[in-house]
C-alpha positions in Angstrom: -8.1 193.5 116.2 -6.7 191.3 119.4 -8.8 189.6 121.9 -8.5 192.2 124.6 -10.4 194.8 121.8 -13.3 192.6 120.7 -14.3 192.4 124.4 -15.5 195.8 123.7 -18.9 196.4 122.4 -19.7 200.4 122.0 -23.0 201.4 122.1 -22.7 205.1 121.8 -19.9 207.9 120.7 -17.6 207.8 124.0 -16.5 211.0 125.7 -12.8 209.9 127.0 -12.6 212.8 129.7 -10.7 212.2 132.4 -13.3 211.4 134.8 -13.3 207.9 135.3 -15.4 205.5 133.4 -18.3 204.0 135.6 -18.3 199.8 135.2 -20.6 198.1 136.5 -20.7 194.3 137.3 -24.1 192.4 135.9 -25.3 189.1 137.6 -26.1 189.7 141.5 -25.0 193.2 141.1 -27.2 194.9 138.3 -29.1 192.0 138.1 -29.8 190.5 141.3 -30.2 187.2 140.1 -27.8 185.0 137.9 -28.4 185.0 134.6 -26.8 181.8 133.4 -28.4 179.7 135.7 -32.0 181.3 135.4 -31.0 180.8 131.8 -30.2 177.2 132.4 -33.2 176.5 134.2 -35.8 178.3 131.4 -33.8 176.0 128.8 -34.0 172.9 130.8 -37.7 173.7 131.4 -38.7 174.2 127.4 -36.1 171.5 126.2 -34.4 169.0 129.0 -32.3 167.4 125.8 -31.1 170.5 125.0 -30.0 171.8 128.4 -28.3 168.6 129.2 -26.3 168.7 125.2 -25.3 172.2 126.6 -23.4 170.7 129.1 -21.0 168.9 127.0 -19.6 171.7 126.1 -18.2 172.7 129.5 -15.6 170.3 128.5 -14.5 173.0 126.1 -14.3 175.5 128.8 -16.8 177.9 130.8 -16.5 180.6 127.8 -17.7 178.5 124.9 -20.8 176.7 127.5 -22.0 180.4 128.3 -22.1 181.1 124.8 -23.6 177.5 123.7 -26.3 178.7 126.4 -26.9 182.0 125.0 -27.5 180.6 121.4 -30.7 178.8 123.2 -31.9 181.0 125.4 -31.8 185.0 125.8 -33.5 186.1 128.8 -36.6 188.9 128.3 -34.7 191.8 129.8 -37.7 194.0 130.4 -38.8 191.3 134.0 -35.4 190.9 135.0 -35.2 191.3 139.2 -33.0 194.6 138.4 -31.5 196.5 141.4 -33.5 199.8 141.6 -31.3 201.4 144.1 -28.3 200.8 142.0 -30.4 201.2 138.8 -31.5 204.9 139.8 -27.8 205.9 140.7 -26.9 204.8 137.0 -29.8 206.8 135.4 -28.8 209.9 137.6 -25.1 209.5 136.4 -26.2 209.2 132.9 -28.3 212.3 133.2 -25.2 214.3 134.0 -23.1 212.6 131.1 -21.1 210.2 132.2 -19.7 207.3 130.8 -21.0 204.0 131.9 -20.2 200.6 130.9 -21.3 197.1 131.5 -18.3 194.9 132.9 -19.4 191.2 132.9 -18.9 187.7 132.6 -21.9 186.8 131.0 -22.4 186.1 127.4 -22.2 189.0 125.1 -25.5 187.8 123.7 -27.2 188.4 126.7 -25.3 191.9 128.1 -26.2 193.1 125.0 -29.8 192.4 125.0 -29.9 194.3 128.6 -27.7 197.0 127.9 -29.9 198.0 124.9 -32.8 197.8 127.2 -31.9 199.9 129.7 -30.4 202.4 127.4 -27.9 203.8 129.6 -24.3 202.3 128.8 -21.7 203.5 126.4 -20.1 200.4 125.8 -20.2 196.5 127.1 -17.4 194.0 128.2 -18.8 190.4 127.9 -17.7 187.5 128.0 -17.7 185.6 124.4 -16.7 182.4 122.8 -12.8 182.4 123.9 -12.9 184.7 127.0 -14.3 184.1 130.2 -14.5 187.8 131.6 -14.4 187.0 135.1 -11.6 187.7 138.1 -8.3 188.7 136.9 -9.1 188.6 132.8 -11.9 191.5 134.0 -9.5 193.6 135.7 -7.3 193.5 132.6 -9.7 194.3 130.3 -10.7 197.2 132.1 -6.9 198.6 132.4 -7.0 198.5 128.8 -9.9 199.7 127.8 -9.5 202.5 130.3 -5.1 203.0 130.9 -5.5 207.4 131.2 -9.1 208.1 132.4 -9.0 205.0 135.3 -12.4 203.6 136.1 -14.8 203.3 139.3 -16.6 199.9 139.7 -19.6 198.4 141.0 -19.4 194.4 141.9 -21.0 191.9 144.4 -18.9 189.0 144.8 -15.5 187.7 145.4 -15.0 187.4 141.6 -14.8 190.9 141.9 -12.3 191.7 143.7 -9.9 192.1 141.4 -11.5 194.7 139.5 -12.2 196.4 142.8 -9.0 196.7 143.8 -7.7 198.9 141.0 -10.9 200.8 140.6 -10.5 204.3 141.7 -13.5 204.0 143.9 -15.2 200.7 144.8 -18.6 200.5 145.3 -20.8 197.7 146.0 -24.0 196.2 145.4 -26.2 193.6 147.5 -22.7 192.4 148.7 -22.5 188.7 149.7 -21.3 187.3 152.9 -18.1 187.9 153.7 -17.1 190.5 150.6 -17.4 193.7 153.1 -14.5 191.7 155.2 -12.1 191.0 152.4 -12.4 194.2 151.1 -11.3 195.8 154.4 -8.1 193.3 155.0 -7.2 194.6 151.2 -7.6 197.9 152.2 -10.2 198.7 150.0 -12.1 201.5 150.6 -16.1 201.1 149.8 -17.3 204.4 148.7 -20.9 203.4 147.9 -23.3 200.2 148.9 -26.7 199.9 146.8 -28.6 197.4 148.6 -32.0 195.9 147.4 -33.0 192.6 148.7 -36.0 191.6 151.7 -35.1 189.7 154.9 -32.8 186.6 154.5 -35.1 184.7 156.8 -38.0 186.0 155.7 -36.9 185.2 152.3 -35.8 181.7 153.1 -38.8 180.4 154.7 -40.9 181.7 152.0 -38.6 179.7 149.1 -39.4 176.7 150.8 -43.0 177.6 151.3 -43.6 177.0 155.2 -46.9 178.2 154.9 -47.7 175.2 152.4 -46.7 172.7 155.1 -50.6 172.4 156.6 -51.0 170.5 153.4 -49.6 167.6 154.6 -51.0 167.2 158.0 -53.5 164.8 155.5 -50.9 162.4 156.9 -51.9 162.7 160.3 -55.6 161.6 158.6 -55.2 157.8 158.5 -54.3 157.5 162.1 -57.1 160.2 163.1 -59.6 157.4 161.1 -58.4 154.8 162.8 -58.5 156.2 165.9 -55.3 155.6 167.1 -53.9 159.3 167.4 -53.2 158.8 171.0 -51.0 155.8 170.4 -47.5 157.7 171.1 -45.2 155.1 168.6 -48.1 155.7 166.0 -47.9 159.4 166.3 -44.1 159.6 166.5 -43.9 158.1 163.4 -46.7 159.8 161.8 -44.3 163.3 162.9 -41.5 161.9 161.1 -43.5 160.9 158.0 -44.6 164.7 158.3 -41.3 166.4 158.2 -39.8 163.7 155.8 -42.3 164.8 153.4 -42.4 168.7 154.6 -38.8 168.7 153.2 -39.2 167.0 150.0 -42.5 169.0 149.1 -40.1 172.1 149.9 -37.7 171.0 147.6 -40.4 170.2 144.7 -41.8 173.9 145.3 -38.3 175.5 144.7 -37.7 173.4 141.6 -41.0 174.4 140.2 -40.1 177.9 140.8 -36.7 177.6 139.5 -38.1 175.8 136.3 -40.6 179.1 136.1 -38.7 181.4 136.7 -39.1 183.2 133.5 -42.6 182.7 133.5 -42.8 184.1 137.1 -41.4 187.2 136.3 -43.9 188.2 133.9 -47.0 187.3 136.3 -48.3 190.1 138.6 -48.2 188.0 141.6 -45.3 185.2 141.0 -43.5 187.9 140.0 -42.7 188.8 144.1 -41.2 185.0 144.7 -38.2 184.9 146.2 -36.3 183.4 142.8 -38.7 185.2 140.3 -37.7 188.9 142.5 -33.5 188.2 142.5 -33.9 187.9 146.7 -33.0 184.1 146.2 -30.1 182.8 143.8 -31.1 179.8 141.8 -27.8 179.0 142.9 -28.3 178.7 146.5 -31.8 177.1 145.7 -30.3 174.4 143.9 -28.0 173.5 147.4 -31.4 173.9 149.2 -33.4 171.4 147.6 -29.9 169.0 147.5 -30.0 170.0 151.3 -33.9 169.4 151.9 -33.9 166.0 150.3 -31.2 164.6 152.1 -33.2 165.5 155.5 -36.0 164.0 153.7 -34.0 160.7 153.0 -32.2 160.9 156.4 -35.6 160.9 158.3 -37.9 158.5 156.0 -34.9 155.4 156.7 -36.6 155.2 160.2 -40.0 154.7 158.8 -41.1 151.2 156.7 -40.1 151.0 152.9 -43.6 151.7 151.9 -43.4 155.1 153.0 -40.1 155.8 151.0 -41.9 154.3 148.0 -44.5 156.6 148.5 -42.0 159.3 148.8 -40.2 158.9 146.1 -43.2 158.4 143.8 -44.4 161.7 145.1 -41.4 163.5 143.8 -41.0 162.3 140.5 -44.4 163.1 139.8 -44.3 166.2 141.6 -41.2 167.0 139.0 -42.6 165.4 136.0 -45.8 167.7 136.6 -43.8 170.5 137.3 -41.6 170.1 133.3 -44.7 168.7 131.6 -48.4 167.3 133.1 -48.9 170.9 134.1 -49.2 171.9 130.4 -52.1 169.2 129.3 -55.2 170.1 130.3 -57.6 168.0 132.9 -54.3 165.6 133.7 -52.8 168.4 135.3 -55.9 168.6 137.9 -56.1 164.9 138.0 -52.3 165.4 139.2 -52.9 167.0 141.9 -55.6 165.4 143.3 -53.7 162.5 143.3 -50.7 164.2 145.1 -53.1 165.4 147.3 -54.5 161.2 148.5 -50.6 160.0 147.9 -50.2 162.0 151.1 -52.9 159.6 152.7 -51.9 156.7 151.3 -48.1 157.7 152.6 -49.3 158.5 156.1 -51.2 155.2 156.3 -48.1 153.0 155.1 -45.6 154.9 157.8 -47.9 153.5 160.5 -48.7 150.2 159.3 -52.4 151.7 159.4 -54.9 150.0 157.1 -56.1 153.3 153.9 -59.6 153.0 153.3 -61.1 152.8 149.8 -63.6 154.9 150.8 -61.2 158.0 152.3 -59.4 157.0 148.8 -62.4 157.6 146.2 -63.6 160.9 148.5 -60.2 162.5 148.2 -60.3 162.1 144.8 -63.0 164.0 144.1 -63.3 166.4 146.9 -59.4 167.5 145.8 -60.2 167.1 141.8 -62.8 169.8 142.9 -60.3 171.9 144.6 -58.0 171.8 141.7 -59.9 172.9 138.7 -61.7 175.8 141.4 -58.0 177.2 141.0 -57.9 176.8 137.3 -61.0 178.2 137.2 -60.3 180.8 139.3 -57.0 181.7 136.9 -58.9 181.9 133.7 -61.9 183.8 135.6 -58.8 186.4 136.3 -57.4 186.5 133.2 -61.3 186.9 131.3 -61.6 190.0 133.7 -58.4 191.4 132.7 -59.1 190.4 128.8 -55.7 188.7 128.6 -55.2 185.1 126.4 -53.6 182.9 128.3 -49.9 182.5 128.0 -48.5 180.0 130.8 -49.0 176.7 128.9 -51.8 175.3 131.1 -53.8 173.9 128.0 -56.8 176.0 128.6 -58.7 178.5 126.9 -61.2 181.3 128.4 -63.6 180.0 127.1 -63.1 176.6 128.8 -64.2 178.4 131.5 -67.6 177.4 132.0 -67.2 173.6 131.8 -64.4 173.8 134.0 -67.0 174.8 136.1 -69.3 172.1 135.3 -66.1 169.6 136.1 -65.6 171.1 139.6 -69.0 171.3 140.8 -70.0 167.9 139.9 -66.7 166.2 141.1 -67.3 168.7 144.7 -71.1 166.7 145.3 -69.1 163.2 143.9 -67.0 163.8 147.2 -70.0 164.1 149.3 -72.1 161.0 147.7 -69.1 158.6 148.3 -69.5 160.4 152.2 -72.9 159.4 152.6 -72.4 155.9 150.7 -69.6 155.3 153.5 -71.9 156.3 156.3 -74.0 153.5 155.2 -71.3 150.9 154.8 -71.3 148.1 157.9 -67.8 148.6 158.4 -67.9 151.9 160.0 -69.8 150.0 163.3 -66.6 149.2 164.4 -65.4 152.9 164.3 -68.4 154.7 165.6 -71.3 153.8 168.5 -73.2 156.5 167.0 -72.7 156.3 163.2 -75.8 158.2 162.7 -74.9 161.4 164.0 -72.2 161.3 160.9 -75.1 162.8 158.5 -74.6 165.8 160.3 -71.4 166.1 158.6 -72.9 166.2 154.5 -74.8 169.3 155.0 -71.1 170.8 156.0 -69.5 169.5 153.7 -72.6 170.5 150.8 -72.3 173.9 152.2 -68.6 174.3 152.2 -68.2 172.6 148.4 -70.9 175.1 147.3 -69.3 178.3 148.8 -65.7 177.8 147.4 -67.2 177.9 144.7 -69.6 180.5 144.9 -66.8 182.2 145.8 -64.9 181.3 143.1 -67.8 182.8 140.7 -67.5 185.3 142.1 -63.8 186.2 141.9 -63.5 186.2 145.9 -61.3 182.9 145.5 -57.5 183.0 146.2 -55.8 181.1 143.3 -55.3 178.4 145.8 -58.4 176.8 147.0 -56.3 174.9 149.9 -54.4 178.1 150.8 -57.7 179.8 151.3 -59.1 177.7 153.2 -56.2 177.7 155.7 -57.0 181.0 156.4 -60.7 181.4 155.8 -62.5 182.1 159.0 -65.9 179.7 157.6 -63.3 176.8 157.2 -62.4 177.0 160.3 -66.0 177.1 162.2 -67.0 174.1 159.8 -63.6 172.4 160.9 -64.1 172.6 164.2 -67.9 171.6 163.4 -66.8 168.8 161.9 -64.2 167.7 164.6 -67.4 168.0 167.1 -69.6 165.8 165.4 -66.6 163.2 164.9 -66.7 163.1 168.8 -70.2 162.8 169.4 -69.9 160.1 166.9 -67.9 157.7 168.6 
């Protein structure tokens, strides 16, 4: 049998009538995400060894790494980000008979795994060991398979042009930039578009997670302390410190995602990210973060070498938490409580401003508290819904109930290192009235409690920090707060 023949994987008696065969294109057309490089990023997640011995055999040629890939890692086909508008126009097509094929340079491994899901395809062209089934070596398998009967096709990118140029009618799905204008100096006529994506923008700013950014006005914190907000070279530099590290805790958010984007797609909420959905390549991600840490870089060389330390210390733990510390249990909270005072401790070293011990040690445990509050709040959800958990956290249900223990008491350490700084001698040369600061622990009592009164309740966002963001109480006791800061001066 030649090459050309073992491309060919039937999957059902063919009718060879001389309507023409429908092909359809997989990755960014079927699929609106890549497969090899969500595949690359699940393998790299579960074995970094193994994903970077995979690339060794790219020296061998794109054909044999895709199928070195596949060997590893076989994506679930049931939460891939399918197209349904292109999806429903195959199912109607096979409902009337016709013959429908899956045209595609991915790995046969994997084309097979989601043609047998979907159930719909007579046959699949894949790419294997020796064949790379992309551009021209596409089009000439199809004019081989199909020489009488012709074929229509159904492709997304410029790789497919090609096959779209001989197809009898070309139709397109989620077309990228630029396709649509190529086509039309060709000639090409486009009988058919299925689009299914959201908003670019839209989609853009919530891969990079704008609305996470309030985290790290902490920054500003240090210079608020030290009363020196007003100082315009202070601030200045406190803005720069902000964006610098904006951009790189963007870029840590899309490698996370990336990294889960397997797992994503089987949670009922991560599910709707912008990589986990298909609305956000992996590839294009990748430039992002490339993109977002060279801002990040660009803008920390104006600030002192402490901050970049800082910076940079933030991001490898940020990554190593995001392969591994997330899956052992109490370091991951202890993580990100610390991630949550490094931002502090960076704000204070862009400004040359001294960090207090005591902001230090109340950090600690006020954000230790906030942390396992949205572990709790996880397992709380997945006790209600009688599920085991399955995202490699490290916890149990029934770890539930100390969990809560850990939080609560960690929430009233915050506020006994509060009142234990009230009482400190150092704070006379902050505050004329350091008295009036006592006002602030019944706040901050009251506000610990209801998170997580809320949280026992299953009222708690998953994100403790999120929620209070948006949480109308947070934002009385903030301004509460910011009132008896004044009075206290």
């Amino acid at each position: 049998m030649d090459q050309a023949n073992q491309l060919l994987i039937r999957r059902s008696p063919l009718d060879y009538s001389l309507s023409p065969a429908l092909c359809v294109d997989l990755d960014g057309t079927l699929v609106k995400s890549d497969t090899l490089v969500d595949s690359l990023f699940t393998l790299f997640r579960r074995s970094p060894i193994q994903a970077l011995r995979c690339g060794l055999f790219l020296a061998r040629g794109k054909a044999a790494f895709k199928a070195e890939v596949a060997q590893h890692i076989v994506l679930n086909p049931a939460v891939l980000p399918y197209n349904r508008s292109l999806v429903e126009h195959l199912r109607a097509e096979h409902a009337v008979g016709r013959d429908i094929f899956l045209a595609t340079a991915t790995n046969e491994e994997q084309a097979k795994s989601i043609a047998d899901h979907l159930g719909i395809f007579a046959g699949v062209l894949a790419s294997n060991a020796g064949v790379n089934l992309r551009d021209q070596a596409k089009r000439e398998a199809l004019e081989h398979h199909f020489p009488d009967r012709g074929f229509d096709y159904v492709g997304n990118a410029r790789q497919d042009l090609p096959a779209l140029g001989r197809a009898q009618k070309a139709m397109l799905a989620n077309p990228e930039v630029g396709l649509r204008a190529q086509l039309k100096r060709k000639k090409i006529a486009v009988h058919n578009v299925f689009e299914d994506r959201s908003p670019r923008i839209e989609t853009f700013l919530n891969a990079i997670r704008v609305r996470q950014w309030p985290k790290n006005l902490l920054i500003f914190l240090p210079l608020a302390l030290a009363h020196s907000l007003f100082d315009r070279h202070l601030f200045l530099l406190t803005v720069i410190a902000f964006f610098s590290w904006s951009f790189t805790a963007s870029a840590t958010y899309i490698l996370n995602d990336l990294l889960d984007i397997e797992a994503d797609r089987s949670h009922p909420v991560k599910r709707k990210r912008p990589f986990a959905s298909g609305d956000f390549s992996a590839r294009s991600g990748a430039i992002v973060v490339c993109l977002l840490l060279a801002l990040a870089v660009l803008l920390a060389s104006w600030l002192p070498v402490r901050f970049a330390f800082w910076l940079a210390a933030y991001f490898v733990t940020t990554l190593a938490y995001s392969i591994g510390l997330k899956k052992v249990a109490v370091i991951d909270v202890i993580t990100l409580a610390g991630l949550y005072t490094v931002r502090m401790v960076a704000g204070a070293s862009a400004t040359d401003v001294v960090f207090s011990a005591w902001l230090g040690g109340f950090s600690i445990f006020f954000f230790l508290s906030l942390a396992i509050a949205k572990r709790y709040t996880e397992l709380d959800n997945l006790r209600k819904a009688d599920q085991i958990p399955a995202n490699g956290r490290g916890y149990r249900v029934e770890d539930i109930e100390q969990l809560r223990s850990f939080g609560t008491a960690s929430g009233y350490a915050a506020v006994v290192v509060f009142t234990l700084y009230i009482n400190n001698p150092d704070i006379l040369q902050h505050y004329q009235h350091y008295q009036r600061l006592w006002l602030l622990a019944p706040v901050l009592i009251f506000w610990i409690n209801r998170i997580w009164l809320l949280a026992h309740r299953g009222e708690l966002n998953e994100d403790p920090v999120v929620f209070a963001l948006t949480d109308y109480w947070s934002a009385i006791l903030a301004l509460v707060a910011l009132l008896v800061g004044f009075i206290s001066i």
